[in-house]
Every structure is written in structure tokens, then in C-alpha cells.
C-alpha positions in Angstrom: 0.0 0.0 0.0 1.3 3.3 -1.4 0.5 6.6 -0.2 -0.2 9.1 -3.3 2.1 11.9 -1.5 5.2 10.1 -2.5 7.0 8.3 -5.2 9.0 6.1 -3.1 7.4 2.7 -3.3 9.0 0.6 -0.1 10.1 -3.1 -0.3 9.1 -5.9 1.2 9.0 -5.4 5.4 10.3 -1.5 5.1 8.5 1.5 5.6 8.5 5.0 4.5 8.4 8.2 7.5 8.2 11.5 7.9 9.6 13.3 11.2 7.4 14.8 13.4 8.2 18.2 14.2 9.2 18.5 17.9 8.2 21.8 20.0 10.5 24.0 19.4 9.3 26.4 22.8 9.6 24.8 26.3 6.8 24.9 28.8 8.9 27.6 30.6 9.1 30.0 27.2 12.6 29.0 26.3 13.5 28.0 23.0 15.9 25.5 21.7 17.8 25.7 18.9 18.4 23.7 16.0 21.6 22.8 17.2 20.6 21.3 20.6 17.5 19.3 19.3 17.8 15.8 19.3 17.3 13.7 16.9 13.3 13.2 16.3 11.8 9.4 17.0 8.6 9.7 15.9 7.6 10.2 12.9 4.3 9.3 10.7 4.5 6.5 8.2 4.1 7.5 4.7 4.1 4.5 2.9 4.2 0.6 3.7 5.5 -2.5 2.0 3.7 -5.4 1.3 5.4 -7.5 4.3 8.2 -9.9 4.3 8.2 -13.4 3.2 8.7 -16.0 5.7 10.8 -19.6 5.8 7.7 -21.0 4.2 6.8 -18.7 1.2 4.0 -17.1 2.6 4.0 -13.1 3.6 3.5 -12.1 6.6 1.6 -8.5 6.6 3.0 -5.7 8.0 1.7 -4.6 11.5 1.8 -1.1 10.6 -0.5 1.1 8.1 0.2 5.0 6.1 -0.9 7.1 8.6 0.1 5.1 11.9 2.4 7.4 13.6 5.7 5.3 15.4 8.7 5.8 17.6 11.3 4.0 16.0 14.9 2.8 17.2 17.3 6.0 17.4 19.7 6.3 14.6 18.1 3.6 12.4 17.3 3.5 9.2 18.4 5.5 5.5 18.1 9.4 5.1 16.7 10.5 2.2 15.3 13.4 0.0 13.6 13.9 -2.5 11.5 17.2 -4.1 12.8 18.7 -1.5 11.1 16.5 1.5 13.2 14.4 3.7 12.4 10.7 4.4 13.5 7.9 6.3 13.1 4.4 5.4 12.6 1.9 8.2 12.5 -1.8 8.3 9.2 -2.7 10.6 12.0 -4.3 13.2 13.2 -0.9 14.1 9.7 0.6 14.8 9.3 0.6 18.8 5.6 1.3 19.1 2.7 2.7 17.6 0.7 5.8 18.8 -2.4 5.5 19.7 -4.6 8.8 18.4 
């Protein structure tokens, strides 16, 4: 399942996210700047493969859905950009949990 927004089509059990933006203000009215944010871990999926295949042949479907948003492993996955957006593509066994909305 593909979402329409983007042209990367992912493979088998990978996924395709988008950061989240973190709050840039803290409760107290200070503001961080670029270079002291950490590195964002959640991020909403953009696109899905269709799941891996197992031992046996058969494909397992993916747990996770476009649209789900995830915390994922810190400093996994592969950077990329295109049209100016930047994605990250994740395999499903570096996605920690799913929000629940």
C-alpha cells in the first residue's frame, strides 16, 4: 500500500516516515535551537511494503499502516530526500511502538 504523497514505493517489510516536528518552545518560554535538538523518534508512516516473506513462502503482513504514527529505534534507518522533502526508510523491526490517536 502506497500513499499518493510520495513516489517512493518501499520493499518488502520496510516503511516509509516522515519526522514529526518537535516543540521548538519549552513549557517555561525558552527555545531550543536547531543545534541542541535531538534527533526526532517519531515520525508518521508515509508509505508501507507489502510485508516480508517467511521460511515458508508465505508473507506475513505488515503490522503497521500509512498514517500510523511510530517511535522508532534511534539512529536507524536510511536518510533520504527527494522534491525537497526528507524521508526515512525503516525496516518494521526498528519501529518501537505505535501511537495510539
Amino acid at each position: 500500500m502506497v500513499a499518493a504523497q510520495t513516489k517512493i514505493v518501499p520493499l518488502a517489510d520496510r516503511l516509509v516516515v516522515k519526522n514529526v516536528q518537535q516543540e521548538e518552545v519549552l513549557a517555561s518560554g525558552l527555545v531550543i535551537p536547531d543545534t541542541a535538538k535531538e534527533k526526532p523518534q517519531t515520525a508518521e508512516v508515509i508509505a508501507v511494503g507489502p510485508g516480508r516473506v517467511d521460511d515458508k513462502g508465505n508473507r506475513v503482513q505488515m503490522e503497521i499502516g500509512v498514517g500510523d504514527t511510530v517511535v522508532y529505534a534511534k539512529y536507524s534507518g536510511n536518510e533520504i530526500k527527494i522534491d525537497q522533502e526528507e524521508y526515512l526508510i525503516l525496516s518494521e523491526k526498528d519501529v518501537l511502538a505505535k501511537i495510539q490517536k
